[in-house]
N, CA, C and O atoms as a Tinker XYZ file with bonds, in Angstrom:
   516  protein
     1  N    -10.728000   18.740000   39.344000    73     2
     2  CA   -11.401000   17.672000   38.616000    64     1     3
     3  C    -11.898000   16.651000   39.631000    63     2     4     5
     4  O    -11.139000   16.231000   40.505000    81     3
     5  N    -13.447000   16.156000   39.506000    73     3     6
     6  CA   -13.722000   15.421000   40.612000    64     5     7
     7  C    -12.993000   13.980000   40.393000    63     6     8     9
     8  O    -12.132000   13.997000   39.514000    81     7
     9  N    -13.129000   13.167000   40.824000    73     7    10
    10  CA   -12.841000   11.520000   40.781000    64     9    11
    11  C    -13.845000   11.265000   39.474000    63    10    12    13
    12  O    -13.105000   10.687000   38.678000    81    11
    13  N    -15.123000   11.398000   38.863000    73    11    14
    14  CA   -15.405000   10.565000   38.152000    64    13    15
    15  C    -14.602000   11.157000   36.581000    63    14    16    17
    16  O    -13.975000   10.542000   35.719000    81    15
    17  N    -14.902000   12.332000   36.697000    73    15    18
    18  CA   -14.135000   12.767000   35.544000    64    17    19
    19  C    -12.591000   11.965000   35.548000    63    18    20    21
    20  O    -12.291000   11.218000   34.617000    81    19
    21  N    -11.975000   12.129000   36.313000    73    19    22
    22  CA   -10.190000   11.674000   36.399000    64    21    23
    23  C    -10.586000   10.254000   35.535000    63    22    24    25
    24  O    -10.138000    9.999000   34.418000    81    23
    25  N    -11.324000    9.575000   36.139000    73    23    26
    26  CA   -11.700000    8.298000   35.898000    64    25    27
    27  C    -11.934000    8.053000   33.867000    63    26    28    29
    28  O    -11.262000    7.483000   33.008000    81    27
    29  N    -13.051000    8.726000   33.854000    73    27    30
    30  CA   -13.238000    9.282000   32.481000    64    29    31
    31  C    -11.863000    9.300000   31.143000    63    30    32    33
    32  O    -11.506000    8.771000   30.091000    81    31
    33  N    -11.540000   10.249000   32.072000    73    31    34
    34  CA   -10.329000   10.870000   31.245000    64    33    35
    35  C     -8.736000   10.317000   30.955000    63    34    36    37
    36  O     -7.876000   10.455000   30.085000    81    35
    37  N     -8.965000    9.357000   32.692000    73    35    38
    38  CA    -8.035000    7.702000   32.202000    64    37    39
    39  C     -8.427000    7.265000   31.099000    63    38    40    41
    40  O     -7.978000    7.314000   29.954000    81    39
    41  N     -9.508000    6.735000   31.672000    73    39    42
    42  CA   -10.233000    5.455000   30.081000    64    41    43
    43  C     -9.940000    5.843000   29.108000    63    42    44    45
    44  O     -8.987000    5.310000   28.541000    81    43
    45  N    -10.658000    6.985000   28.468000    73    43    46
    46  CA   -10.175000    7.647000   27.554000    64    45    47
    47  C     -8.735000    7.807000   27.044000    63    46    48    49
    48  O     -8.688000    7.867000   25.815000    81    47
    49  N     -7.570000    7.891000   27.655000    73    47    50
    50  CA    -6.103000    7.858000   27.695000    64    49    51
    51  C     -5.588000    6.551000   27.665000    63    50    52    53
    52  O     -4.549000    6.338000   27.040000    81    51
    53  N     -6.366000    5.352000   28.446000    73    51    54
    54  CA    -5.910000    4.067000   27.832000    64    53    55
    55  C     -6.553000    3.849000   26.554000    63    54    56    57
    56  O     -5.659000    3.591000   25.748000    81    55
    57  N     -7.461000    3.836000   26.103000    73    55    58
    58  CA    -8.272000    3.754000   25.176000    64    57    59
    59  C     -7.591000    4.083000   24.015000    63    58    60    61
    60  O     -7.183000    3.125000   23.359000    81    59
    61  N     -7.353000    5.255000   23.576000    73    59    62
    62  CA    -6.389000    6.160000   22.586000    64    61    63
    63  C     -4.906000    5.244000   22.589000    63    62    64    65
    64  O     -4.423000    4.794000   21.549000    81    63
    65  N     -4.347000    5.078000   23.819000    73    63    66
    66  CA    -2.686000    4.308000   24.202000    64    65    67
    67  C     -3.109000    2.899000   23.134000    63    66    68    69
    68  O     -2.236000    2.423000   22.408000    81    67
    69  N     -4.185000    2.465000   23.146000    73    67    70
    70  CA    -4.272000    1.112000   22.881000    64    69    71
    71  C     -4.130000    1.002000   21.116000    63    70    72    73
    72  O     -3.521000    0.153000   20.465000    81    71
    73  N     -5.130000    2.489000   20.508000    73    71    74
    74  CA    -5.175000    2.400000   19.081000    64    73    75
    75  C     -4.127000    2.493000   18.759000    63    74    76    77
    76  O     -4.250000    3.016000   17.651000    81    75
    77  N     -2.462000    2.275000   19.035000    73    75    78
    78  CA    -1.437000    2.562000   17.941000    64    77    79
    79  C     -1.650000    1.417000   17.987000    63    78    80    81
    80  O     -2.148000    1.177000   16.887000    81    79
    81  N     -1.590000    0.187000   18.739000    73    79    82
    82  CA    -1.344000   -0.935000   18.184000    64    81    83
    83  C     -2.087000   -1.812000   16.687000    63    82    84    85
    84  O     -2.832000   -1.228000   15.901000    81    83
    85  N     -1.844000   -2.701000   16.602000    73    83    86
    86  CA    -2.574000   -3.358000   15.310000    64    85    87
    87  C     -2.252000   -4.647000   15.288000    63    86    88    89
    88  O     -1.327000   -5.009000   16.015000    81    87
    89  N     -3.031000   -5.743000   14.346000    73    87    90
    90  CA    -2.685000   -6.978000   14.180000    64    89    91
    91  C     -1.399000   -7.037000   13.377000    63    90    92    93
    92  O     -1.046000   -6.087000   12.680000    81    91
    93  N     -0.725000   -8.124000   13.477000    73    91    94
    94  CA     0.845000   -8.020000   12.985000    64    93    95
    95  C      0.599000   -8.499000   11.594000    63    94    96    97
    96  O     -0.042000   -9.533000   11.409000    81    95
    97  N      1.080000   -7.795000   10.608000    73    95    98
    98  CA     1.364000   -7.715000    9.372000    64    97    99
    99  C      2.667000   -9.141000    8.543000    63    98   100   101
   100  O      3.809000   -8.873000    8.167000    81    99
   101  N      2.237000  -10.051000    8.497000    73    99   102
   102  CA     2.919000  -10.951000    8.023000    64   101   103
   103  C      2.716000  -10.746000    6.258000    63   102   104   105
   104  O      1.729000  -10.357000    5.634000    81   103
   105  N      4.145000  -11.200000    5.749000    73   103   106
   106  CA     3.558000  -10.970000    4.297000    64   105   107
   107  C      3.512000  -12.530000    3.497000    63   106   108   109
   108  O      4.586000  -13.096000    3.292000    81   107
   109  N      2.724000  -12.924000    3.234000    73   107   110
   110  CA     2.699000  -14.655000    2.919000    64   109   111
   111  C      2.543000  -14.670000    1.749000    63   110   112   113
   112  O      1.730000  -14.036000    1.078000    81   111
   113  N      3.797000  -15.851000    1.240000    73   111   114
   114  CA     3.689000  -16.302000   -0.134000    64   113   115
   115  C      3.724000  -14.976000   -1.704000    63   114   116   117
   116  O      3.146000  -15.035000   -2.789000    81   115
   117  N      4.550000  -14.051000   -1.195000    73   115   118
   118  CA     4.652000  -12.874000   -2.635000    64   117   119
   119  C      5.353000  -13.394000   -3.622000    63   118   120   121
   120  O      6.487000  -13.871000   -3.588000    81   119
   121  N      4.564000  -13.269000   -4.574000    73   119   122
   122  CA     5.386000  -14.316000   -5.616000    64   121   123
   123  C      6.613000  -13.284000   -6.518000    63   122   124   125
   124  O      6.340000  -12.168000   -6.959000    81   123
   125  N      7.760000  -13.853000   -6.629000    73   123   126
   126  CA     9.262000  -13.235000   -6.954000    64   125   127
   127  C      9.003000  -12.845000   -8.740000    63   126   128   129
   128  O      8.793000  -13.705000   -9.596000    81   127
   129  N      9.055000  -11.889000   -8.904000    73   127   130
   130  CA     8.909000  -11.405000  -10.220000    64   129   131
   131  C     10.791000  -10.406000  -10.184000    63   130   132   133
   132  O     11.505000   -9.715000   -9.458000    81   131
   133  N     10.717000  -11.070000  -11.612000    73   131   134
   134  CA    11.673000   -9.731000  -12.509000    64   133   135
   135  C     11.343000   -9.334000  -13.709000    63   134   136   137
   136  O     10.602000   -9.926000  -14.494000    81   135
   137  N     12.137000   -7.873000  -13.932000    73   135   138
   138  CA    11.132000   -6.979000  -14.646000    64   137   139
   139  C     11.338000   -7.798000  -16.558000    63   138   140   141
   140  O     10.791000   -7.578000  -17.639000    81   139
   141  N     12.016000   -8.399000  -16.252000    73   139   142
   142  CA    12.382000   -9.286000  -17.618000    64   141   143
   143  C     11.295000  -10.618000  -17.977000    63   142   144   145
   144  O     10.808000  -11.041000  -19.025000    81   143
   145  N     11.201000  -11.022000  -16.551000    73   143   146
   146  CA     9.697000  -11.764000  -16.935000    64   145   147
   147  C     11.334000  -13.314000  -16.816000    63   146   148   149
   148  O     11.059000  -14.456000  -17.186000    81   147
   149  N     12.739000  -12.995000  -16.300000    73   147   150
   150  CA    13.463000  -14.224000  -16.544000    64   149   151
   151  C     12.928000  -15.045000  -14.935000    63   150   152   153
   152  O     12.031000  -14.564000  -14.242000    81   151
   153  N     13.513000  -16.039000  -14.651000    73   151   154
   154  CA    13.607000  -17.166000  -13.592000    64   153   155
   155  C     14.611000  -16.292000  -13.132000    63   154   156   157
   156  O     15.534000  -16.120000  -13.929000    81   155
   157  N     14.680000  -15.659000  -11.993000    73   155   158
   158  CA    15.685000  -15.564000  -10.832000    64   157   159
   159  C     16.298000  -16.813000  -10.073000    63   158   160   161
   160  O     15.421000  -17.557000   -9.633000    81   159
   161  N     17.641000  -17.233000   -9.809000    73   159   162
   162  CA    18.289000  -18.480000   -9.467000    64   161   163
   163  C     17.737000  -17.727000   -7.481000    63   162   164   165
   164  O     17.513000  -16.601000   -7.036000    81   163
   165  N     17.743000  -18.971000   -6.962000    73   163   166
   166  CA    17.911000  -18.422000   -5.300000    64   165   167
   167  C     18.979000  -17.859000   -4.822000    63   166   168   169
   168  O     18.866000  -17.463000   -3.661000    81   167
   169  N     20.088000  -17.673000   -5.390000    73   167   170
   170  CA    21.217000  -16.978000   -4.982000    64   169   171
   171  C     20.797000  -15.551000   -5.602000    63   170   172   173
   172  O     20.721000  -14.645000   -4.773000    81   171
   173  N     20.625000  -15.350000   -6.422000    73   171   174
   174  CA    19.892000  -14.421000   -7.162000    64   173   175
   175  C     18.729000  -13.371000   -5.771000    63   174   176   177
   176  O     18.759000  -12.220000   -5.337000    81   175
   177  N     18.143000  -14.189000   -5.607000    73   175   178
   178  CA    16.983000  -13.627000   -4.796000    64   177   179
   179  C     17.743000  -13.112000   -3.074000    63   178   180   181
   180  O     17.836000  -11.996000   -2.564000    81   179
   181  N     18.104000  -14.257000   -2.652000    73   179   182
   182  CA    18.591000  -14.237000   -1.249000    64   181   183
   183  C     19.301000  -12.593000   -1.713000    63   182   184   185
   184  O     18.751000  -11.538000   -1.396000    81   183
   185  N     20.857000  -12.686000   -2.665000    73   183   186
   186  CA    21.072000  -11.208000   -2.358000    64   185   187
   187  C     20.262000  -10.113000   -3.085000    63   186   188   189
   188  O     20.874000   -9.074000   -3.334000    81   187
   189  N     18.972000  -10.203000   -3.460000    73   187   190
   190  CA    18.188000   -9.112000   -3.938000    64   189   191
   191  C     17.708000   -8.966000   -2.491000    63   190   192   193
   192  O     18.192000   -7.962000   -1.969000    81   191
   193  N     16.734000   -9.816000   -1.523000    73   191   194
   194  CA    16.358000   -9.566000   -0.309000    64   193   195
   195  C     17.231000   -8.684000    0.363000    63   194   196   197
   196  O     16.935000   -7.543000    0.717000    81   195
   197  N     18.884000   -9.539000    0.615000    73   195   198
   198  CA    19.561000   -8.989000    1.264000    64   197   199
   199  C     19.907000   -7.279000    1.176000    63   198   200   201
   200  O     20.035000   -6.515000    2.133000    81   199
   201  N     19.987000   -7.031000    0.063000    73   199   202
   202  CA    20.493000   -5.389000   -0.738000    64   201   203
   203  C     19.356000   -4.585000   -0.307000    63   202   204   205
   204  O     19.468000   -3.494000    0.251000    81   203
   205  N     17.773000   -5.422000   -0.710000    73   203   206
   206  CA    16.882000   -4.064000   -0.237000    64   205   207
   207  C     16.861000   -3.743000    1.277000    63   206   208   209
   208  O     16.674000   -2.643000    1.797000    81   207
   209  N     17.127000   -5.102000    1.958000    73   207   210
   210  CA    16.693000   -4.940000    3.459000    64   209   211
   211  C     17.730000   -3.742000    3.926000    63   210   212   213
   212  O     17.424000   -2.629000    4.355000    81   211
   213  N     19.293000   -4.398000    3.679000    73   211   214
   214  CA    20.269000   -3.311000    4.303000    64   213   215
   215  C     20.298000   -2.167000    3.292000    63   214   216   217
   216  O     21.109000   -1.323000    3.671000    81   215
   217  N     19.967000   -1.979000    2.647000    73   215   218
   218  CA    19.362000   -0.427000    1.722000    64   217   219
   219  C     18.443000    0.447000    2.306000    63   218   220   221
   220  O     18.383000    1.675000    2.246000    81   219
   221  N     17.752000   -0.346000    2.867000    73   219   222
   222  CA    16.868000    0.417000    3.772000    64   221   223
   223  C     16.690000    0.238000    5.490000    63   222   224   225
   224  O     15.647000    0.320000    6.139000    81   223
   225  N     17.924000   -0.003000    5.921000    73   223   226
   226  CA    18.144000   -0.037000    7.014000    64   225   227
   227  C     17.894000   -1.023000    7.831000    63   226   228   229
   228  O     18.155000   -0.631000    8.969000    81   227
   229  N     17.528000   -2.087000    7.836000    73   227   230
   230  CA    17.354000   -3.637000    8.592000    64   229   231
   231  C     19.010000   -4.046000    8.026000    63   230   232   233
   232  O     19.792000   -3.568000    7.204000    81   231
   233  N     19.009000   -4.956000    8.778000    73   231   234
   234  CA    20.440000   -6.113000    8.785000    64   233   235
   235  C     20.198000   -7.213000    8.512000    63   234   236   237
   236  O     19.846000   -8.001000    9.391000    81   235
   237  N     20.276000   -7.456000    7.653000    73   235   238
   238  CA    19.822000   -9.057000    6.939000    64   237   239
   239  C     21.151000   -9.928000    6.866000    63   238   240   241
   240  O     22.248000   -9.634000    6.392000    81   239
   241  N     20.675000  -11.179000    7.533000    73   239   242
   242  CA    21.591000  -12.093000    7.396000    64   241   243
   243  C     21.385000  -13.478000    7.190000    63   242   244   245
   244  O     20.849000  -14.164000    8.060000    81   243
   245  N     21.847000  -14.042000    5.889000    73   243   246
   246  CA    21.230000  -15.324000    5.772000    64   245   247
   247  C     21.611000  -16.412000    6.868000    63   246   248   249
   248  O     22.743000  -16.583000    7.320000    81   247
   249  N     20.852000  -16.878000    7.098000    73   247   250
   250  CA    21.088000  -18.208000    7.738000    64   249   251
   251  C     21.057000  -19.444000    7.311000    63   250   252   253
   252  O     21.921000  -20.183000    7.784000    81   251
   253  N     20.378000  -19.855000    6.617000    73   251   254
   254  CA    20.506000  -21.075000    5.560000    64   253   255
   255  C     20.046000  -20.550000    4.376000    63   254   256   257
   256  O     19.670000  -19.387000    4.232000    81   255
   257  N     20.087000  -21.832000    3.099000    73   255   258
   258  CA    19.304000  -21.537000    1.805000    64   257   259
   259  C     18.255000  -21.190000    2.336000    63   258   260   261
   260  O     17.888000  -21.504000    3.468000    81   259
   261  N     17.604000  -20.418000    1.453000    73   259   262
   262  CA    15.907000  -20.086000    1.798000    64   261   263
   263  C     15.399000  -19.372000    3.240000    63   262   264   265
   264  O     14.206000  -19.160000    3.457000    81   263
   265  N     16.239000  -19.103000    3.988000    73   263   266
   266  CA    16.085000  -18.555000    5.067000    64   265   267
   267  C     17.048000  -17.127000    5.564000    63   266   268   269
   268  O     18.235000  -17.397000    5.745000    81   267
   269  N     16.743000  -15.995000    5.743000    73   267   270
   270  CA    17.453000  -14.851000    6.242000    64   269   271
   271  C     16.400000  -14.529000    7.534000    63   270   272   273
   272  O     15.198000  -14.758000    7.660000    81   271
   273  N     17.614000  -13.753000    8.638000    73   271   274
   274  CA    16.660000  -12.908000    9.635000    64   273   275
   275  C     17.318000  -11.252000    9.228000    63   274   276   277
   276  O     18.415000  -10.727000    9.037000    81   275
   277  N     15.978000  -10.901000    9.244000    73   275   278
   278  CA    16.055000   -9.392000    9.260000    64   277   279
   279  C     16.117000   -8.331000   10.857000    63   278   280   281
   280  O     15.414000   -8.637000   11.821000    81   279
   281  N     16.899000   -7.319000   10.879000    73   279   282
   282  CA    16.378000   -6.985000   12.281000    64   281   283
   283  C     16.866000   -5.457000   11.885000    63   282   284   285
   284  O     17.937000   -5.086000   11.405000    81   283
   285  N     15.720000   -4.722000   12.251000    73   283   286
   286  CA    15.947000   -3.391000   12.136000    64   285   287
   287  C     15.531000   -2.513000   13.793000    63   286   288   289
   288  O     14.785000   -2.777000   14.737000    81   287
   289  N     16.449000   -1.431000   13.468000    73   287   290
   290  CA    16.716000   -0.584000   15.061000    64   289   291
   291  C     16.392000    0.462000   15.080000    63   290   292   293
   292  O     17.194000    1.118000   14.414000    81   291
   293  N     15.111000    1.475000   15.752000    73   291   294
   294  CA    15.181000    2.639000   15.524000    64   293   295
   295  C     15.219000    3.053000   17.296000    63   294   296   297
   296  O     14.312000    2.830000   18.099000    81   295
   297  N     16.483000    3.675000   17.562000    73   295   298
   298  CA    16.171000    4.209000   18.946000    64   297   299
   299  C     16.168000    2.753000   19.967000    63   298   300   301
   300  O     16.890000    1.757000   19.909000    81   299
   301  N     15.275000    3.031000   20.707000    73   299   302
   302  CA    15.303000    1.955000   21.271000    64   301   303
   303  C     14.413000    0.444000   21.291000    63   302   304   305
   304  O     14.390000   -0.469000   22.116000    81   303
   305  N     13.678000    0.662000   19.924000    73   303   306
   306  CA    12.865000   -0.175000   19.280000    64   305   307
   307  C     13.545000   -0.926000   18.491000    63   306   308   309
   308  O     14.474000   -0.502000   17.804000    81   307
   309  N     13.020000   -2.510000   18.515000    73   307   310
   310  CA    13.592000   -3.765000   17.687000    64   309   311
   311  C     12.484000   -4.413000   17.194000    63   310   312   313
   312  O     11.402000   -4.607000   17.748000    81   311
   313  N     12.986000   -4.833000   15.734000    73   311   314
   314  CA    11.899000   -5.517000   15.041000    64   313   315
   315  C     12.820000   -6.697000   14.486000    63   314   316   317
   316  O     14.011000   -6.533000   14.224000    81   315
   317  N     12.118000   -7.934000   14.330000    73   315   318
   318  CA    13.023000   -8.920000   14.195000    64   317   319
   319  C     12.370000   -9.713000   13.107000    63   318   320   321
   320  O     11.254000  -10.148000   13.390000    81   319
   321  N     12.834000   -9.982000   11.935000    73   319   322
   322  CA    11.500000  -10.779000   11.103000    64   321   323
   323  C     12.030000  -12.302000   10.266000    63   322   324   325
   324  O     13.225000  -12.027000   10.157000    81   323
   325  N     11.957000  -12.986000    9.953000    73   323   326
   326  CA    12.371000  -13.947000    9.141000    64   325   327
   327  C     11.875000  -14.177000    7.696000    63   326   328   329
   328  O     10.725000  -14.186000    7.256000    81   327
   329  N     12.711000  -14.306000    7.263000    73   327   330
   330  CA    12.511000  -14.049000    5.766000    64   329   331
   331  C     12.511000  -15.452000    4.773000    63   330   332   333
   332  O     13.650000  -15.731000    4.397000    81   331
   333  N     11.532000  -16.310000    4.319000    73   331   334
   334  CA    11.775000  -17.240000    4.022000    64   333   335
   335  C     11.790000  -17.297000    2.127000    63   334   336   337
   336  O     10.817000  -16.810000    1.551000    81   335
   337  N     12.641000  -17.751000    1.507000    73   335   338
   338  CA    12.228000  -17.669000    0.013000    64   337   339
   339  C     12.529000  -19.304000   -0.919000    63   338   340   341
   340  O     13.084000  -20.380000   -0.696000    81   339
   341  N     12.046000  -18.883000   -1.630000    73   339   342
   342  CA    11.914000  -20.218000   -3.202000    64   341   343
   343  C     12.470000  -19.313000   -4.404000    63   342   344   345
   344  O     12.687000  -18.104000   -4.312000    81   343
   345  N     12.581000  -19.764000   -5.059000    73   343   346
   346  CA    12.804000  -19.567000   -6.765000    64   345   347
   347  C     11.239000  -18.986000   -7.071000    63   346   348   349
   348  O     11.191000  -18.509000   -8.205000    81   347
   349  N     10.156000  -18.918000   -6.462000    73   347   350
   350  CA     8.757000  -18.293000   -6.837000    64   349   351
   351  C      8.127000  -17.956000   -5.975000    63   350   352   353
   352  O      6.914000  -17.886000   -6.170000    81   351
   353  N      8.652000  -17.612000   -4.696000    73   351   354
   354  CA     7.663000  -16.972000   -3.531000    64   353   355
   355  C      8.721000  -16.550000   -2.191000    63   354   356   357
   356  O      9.372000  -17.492000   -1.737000    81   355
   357  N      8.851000  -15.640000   -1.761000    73   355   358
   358  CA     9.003000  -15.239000   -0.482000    64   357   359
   359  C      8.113000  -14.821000    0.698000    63   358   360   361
   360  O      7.102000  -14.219000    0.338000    81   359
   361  N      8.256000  -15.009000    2.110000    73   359   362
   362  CA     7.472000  -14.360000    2.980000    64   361   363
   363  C      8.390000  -13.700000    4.287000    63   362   364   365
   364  O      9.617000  -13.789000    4.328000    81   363
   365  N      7.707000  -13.141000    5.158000    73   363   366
   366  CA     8.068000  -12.266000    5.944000    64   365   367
   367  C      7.296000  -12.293000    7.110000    63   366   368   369
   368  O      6.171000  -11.793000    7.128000    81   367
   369  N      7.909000  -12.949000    8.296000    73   367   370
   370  CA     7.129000  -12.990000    9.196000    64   369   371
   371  C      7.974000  -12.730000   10.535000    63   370   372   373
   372  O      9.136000  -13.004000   10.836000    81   371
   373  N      6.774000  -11.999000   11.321000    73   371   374
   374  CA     6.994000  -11.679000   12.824000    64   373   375
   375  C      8.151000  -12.841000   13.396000    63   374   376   377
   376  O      8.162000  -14.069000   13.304000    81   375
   377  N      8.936000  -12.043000   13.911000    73   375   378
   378  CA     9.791000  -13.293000   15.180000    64   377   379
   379  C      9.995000  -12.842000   16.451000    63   378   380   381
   380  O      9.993000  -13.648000   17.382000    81   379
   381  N     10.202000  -11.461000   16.664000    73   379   382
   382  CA    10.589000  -10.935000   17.924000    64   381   383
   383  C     10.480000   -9.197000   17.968000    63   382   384   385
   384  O     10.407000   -8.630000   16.878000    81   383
   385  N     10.470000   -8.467000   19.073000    73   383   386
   386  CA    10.520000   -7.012000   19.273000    64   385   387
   387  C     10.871000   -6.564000   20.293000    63   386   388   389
   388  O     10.740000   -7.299000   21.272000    81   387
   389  N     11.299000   -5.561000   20.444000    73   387   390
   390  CA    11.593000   -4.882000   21.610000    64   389   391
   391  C     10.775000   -3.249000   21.489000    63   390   392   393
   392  O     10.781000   -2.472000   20.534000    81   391
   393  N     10.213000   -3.133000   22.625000    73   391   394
   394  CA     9.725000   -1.713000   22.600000    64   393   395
   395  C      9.077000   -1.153000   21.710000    63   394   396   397
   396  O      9.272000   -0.142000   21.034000    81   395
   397  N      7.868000   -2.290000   21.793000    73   395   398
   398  CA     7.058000   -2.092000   20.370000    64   397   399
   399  C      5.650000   -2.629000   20.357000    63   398   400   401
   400  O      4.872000   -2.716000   19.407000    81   399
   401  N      5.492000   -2.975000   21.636000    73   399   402
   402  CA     3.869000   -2.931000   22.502000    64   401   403
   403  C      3.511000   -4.489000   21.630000    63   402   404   405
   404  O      2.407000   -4.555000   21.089000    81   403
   405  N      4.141000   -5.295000   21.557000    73   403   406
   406  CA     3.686000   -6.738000   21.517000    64   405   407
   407  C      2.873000   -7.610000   22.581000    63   406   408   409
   408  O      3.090000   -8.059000   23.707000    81   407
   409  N      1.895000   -7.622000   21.712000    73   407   410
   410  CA     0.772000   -8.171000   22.947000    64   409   411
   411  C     -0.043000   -9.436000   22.245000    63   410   412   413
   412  O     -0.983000   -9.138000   21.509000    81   411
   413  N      0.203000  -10.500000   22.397000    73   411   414
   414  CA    -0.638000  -11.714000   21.683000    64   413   415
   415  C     -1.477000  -11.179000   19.770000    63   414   416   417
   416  O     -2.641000  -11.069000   19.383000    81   415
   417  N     -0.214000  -11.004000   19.137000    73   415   418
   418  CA    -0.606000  -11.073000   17.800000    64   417   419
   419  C     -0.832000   -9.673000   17.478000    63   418   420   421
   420  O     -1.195000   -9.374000   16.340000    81   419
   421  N     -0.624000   -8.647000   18.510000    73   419   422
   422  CA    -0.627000   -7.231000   18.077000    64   421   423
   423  C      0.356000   -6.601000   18.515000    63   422   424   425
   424  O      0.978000   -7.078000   19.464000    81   423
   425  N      0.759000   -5.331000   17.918000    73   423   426
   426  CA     1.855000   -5.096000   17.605000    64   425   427
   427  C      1.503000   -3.193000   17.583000    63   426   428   429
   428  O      0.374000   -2.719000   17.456000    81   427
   429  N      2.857000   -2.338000   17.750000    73   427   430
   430  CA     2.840000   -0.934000   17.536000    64   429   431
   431  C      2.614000   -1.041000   16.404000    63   430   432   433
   432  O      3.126000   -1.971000   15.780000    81   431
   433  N      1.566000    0.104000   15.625000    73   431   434
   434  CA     1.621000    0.109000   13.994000    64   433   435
   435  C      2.633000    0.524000   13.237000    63   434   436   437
   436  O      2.348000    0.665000   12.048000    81   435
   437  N      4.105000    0.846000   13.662000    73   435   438
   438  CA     5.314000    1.425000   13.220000    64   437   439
   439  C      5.473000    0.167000   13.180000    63   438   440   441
   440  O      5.621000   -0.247000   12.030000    81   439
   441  N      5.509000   -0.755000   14.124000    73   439   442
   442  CA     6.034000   -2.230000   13.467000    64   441   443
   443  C      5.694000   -2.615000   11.790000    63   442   444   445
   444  O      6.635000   -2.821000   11.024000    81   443
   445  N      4.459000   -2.678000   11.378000    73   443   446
   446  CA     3.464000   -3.085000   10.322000    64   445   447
   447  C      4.487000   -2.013000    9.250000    63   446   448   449
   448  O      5.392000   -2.429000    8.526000    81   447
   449  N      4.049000   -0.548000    9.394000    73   447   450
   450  CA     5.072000   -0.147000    8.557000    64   449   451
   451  C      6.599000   -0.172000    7.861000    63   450   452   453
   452  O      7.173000    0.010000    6.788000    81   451
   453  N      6.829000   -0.527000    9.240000    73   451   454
   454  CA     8.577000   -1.290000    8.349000    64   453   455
   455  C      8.544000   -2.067000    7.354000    63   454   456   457
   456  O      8.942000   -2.076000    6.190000    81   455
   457  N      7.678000   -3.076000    8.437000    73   455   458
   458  CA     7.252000   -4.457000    7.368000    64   457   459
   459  C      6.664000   -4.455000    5.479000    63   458   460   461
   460  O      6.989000   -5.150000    4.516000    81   459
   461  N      5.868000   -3.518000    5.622000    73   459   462
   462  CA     5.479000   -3.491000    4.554000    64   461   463
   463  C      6.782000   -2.173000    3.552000    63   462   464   465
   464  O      7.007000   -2.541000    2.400000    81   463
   465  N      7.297000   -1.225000    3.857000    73   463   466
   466  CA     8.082000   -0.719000    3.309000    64   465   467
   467  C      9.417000   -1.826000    2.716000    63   466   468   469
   468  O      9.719000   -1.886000    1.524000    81   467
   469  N     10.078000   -2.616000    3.764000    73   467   470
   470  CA    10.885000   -4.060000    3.682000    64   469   471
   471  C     10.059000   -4.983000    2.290000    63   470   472   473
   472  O     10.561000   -5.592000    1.345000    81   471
   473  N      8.972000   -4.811000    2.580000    73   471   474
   474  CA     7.795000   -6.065000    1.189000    64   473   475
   475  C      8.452000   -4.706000   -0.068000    63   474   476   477
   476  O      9.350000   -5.061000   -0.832000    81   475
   477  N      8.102000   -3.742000   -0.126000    73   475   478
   478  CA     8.381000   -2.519000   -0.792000    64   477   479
   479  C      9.033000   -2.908000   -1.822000    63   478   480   481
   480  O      8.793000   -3.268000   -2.975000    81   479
   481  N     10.367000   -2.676000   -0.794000    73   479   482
   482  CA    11.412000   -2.852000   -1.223000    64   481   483
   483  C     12.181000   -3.508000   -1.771000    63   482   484   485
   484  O     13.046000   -3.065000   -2.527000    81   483
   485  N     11.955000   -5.049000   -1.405000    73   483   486
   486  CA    12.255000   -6.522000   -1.621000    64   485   487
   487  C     11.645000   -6.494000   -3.034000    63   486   488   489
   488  O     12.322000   -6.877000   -3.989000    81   487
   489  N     10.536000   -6.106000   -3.174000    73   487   490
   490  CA     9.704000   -6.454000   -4.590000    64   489   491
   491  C     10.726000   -5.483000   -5.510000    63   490   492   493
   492  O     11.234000   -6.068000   -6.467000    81   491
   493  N     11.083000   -4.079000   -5.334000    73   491   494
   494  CA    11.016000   -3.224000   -6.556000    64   493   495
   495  C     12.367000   -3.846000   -6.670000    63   494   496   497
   496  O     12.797000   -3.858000   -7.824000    81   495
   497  N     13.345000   -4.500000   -5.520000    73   495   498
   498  CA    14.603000   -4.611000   -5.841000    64   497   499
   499  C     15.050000   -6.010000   -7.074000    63   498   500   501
   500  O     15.849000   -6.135000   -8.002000    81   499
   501  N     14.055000   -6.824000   -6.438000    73   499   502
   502  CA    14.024000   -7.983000   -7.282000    64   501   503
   503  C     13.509000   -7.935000   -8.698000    63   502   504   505
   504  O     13.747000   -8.683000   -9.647000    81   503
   505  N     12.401000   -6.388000   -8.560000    73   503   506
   506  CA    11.856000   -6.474000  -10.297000    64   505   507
   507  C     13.518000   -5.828000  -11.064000    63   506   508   509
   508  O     13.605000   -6.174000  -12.242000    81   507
   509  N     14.311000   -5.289000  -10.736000    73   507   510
   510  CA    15.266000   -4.789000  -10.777000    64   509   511
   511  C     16.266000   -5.438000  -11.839000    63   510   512   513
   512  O     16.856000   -4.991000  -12.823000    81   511
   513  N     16.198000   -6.777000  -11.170000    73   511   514
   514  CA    17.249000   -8.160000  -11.575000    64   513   515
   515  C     16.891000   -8.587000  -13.230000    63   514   516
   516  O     17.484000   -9.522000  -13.768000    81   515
């Protein structure tokens, strides 16, 4: 293979390396429904969050009212998220990663997928209540 091809066929190989990443998937303001249509109390919610997250494999741990961190492990990848809620809205946002191609607001797209499976989950668990 001469030099320009090698050259080529880098670019090309960073190029491709670059598409797993993606913009980071925050989930803002989902408003807390149950399937009864009742008011969920915040104790109520915090352990509905809590049950889906460690149900589906993150470690949720509250830290104050209205506040849990989530952190899930696959291998040698870390995703770290904060979980903020009300009596009518929760969100879910980026805090930290390991081994997961974080680069100024982008992210591996396996990150995004947790995230949104975690939104998933949080929702069907709370319509649940």
């Amino acid at each position: 293979m001469n030099y320009k091809n090698f050259l080529l066929a880098f670019g090309v190989l960073v190029v491709l390396a670059g598409c797993n990443t993606r913009p980071i998937v925050n989930v803002t303001d989902q408003p807390v429904a149950s399937a009864v249509g009742k008011q969920l109390t915040a104790d109520q919610i915090r352990n509905g969050i809590v049950s889906a997250g460690n149900g589906s494999g993150w470690v949720m741990t509250p830290l104050s009212p209205g506040q849990i961190s989530g952190r899930f492990v696959k291998e040698d990848h870390v995703a770290v998220v904060d979980v903020r809620y009300t009596e009518k809205l929760y969100s879910i946002t980026y805090k930290d990663s390991t081994n997961l191609k974080y680069k100024g607001g982008s992210i591996h797209r396996t990150y995004n997928e947790w995230v949104e499976s975690l939104d998933r989950d949080i929702r069907n668990e709370l319509l649940r209540m």
